[in-house]
Backbone bond lengths (Angstrom), bond angles and torsions (degrees), N, CA, C in turn:
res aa  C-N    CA-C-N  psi(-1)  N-CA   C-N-CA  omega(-1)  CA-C   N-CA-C  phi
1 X - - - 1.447 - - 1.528 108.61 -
2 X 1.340 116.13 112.55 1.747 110.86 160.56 1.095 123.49 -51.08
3 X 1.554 122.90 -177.89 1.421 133.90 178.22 1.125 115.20 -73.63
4 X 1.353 115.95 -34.46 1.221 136.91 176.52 1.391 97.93 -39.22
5 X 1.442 98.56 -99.00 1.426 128.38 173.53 1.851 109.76 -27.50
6 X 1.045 113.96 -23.94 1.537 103.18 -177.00 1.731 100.48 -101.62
7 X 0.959 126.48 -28.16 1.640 142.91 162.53 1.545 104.49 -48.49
8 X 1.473 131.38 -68.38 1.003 147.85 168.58 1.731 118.47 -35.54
9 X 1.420 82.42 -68.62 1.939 108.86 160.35 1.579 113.61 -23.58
10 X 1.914 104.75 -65.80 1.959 110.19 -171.02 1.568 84.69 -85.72
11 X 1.040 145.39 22.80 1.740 117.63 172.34 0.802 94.11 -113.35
12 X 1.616 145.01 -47.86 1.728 133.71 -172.33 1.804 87.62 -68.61
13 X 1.105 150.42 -41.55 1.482 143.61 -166.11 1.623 102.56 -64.24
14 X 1.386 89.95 -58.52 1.932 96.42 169.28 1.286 109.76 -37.79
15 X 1.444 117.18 -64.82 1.826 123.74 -168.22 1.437 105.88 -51.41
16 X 1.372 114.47 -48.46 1.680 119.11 -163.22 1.539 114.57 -90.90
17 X 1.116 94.62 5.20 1.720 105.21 162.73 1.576 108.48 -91.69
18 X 1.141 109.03 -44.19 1.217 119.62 -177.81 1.316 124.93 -82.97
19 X 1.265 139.98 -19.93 1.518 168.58 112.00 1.493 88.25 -15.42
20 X 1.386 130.09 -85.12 1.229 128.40 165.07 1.143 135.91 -7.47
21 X 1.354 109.51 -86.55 1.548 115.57 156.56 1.334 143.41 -40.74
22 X 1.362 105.46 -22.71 1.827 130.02 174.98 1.465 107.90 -68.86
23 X 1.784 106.52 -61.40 1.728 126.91 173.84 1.086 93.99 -39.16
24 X 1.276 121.40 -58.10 1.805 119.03 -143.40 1.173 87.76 -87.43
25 X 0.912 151.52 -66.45 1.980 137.55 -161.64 1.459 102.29 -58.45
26 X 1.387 131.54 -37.26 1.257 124.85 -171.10 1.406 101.21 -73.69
27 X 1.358 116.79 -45.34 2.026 113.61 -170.59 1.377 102.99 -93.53
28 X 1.602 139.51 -6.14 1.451 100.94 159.56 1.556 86.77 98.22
29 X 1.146 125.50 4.05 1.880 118.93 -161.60 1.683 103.66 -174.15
30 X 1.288 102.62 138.80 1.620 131.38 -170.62 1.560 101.79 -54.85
31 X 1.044 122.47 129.07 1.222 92.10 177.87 1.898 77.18 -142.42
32 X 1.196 109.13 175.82 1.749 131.99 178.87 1.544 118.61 102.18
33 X 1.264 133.56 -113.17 1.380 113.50 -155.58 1.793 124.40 -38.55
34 X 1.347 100.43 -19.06 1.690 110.90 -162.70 1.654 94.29 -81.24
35 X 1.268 138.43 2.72 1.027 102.53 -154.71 1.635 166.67 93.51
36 X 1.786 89.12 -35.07 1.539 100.36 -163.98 1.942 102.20 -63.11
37 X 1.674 88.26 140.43 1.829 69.48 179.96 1.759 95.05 -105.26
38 X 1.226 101.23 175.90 1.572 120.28 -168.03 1.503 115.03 -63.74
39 X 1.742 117.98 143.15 1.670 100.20 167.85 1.473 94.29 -103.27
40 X 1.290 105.11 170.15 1.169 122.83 178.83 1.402 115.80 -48.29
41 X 1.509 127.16 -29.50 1.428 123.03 -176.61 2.047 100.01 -94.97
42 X 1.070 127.32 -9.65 1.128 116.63 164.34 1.843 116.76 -115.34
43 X 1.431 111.41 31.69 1.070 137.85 157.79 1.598 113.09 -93.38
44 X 1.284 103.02 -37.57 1.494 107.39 177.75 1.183 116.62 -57.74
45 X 1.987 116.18 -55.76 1.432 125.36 -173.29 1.651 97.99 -78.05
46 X 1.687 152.82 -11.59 0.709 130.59 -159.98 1.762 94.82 -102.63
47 X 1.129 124.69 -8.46 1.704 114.57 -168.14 1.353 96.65 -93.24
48 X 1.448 113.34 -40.54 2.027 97.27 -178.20 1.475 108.94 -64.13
49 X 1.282 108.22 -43.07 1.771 128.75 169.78 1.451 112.66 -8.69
50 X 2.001 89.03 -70.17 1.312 91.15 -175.96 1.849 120.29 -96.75
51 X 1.078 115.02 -19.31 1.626 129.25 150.80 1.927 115.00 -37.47
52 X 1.288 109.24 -41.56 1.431 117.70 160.67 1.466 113.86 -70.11
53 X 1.205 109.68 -73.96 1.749 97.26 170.45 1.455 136.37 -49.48
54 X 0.869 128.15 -29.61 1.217 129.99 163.17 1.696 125.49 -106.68
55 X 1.209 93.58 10.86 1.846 104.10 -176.47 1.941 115.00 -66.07
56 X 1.725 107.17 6.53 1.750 101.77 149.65 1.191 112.28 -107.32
57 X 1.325 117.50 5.00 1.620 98.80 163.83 1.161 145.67 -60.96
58 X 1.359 128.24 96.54 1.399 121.13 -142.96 1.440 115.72 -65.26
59 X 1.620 93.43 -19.67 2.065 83.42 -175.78 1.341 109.07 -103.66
60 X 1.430 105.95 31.77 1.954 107.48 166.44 1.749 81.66 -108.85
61 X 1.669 121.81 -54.79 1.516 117.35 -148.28 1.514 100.56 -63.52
62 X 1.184 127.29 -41.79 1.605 121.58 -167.70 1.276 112.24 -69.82
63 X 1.590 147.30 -29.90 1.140 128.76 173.04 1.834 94.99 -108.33
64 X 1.344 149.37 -30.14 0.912 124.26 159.63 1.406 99.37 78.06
65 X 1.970 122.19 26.84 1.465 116.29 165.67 1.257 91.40 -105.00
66 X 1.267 156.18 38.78 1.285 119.84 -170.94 1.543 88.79 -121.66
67 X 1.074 131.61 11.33 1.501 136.62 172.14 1.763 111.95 -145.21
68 X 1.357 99.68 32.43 1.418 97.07 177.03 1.564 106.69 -108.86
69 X 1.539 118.26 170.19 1.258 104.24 -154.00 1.358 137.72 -88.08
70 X 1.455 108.76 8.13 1.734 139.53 167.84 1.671 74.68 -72.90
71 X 1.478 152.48 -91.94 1.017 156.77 -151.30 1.603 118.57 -28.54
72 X 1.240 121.45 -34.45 1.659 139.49 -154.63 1.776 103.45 -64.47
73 X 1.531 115.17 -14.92 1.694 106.18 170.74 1.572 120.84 -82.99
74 X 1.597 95.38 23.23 1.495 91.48 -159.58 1.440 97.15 -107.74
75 X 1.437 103.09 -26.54 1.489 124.11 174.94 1.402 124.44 -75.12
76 X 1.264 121.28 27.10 1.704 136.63 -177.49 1.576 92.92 -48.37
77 X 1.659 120.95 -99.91 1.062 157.43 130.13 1.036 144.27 -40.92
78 X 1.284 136.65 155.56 1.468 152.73 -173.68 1.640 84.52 -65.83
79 X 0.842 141.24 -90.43 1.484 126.24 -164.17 1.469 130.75 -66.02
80 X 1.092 118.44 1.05 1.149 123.29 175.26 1.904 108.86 -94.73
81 X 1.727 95.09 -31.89 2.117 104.16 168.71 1.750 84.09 -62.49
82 X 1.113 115.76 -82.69 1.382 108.09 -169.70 1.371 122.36 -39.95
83 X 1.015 159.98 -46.88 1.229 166.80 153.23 2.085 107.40 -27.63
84 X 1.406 91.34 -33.25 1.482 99.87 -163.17 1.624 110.15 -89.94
85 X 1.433 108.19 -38.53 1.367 133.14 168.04 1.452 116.08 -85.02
86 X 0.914 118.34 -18.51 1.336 115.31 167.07 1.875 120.22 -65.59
87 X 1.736 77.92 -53.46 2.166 100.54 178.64 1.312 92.17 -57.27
88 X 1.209 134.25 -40.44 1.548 113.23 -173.09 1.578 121.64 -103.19
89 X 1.197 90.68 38.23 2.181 109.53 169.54 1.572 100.57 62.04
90 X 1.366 133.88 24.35 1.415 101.37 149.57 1.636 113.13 -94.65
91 X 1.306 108.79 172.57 1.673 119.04 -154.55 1.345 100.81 -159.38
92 X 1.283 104.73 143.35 1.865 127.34 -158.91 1.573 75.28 -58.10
């Protein structure tokens, strides 16, 4: 594994810890290694959740697709937000 690749490696781990931690304070419930994916009523508290935390990131605020509503299959799970936010350069 390069540096690259191991650099790359702790920043998506960084994000999905933190992705993690956002879900779970907003729904009231653990959410990350298991999997569980989101219901619709703790989908609600988890998109402003994370729209608040990261709402100076300039390359989510200027186009403002990465939570629009063609966007919402990205939001299954804790790894799949991470996976989704990650591809589009935000970082724990």
């Amino acid at each position: 594994m390069t540096e690259k690749q191991k650099r790359e490696r702790k920043a998506r781990k960084a994000l999905e810890q933190r992705v993690s931690d956002i879900v779970s304070g907003a729904c009231g419930y653990s959410f990350g290694e298991n999997d569980d994916w989101l219901n619709a009523a703790q989908l609600s508290r988890a998109l402003p959740a994370l729209k608040a935390v990261f709402k100076d990131d300039k390359r989510i605020t200027q186009d403002g697709f990465i939570y629009a509503i063609g966007s919402l299959d990205n939001f299954d799970n804790v790894q799949d937000i991470t996976n989704w936010l990650y591809e589009n350069g935000v970082r724990a």
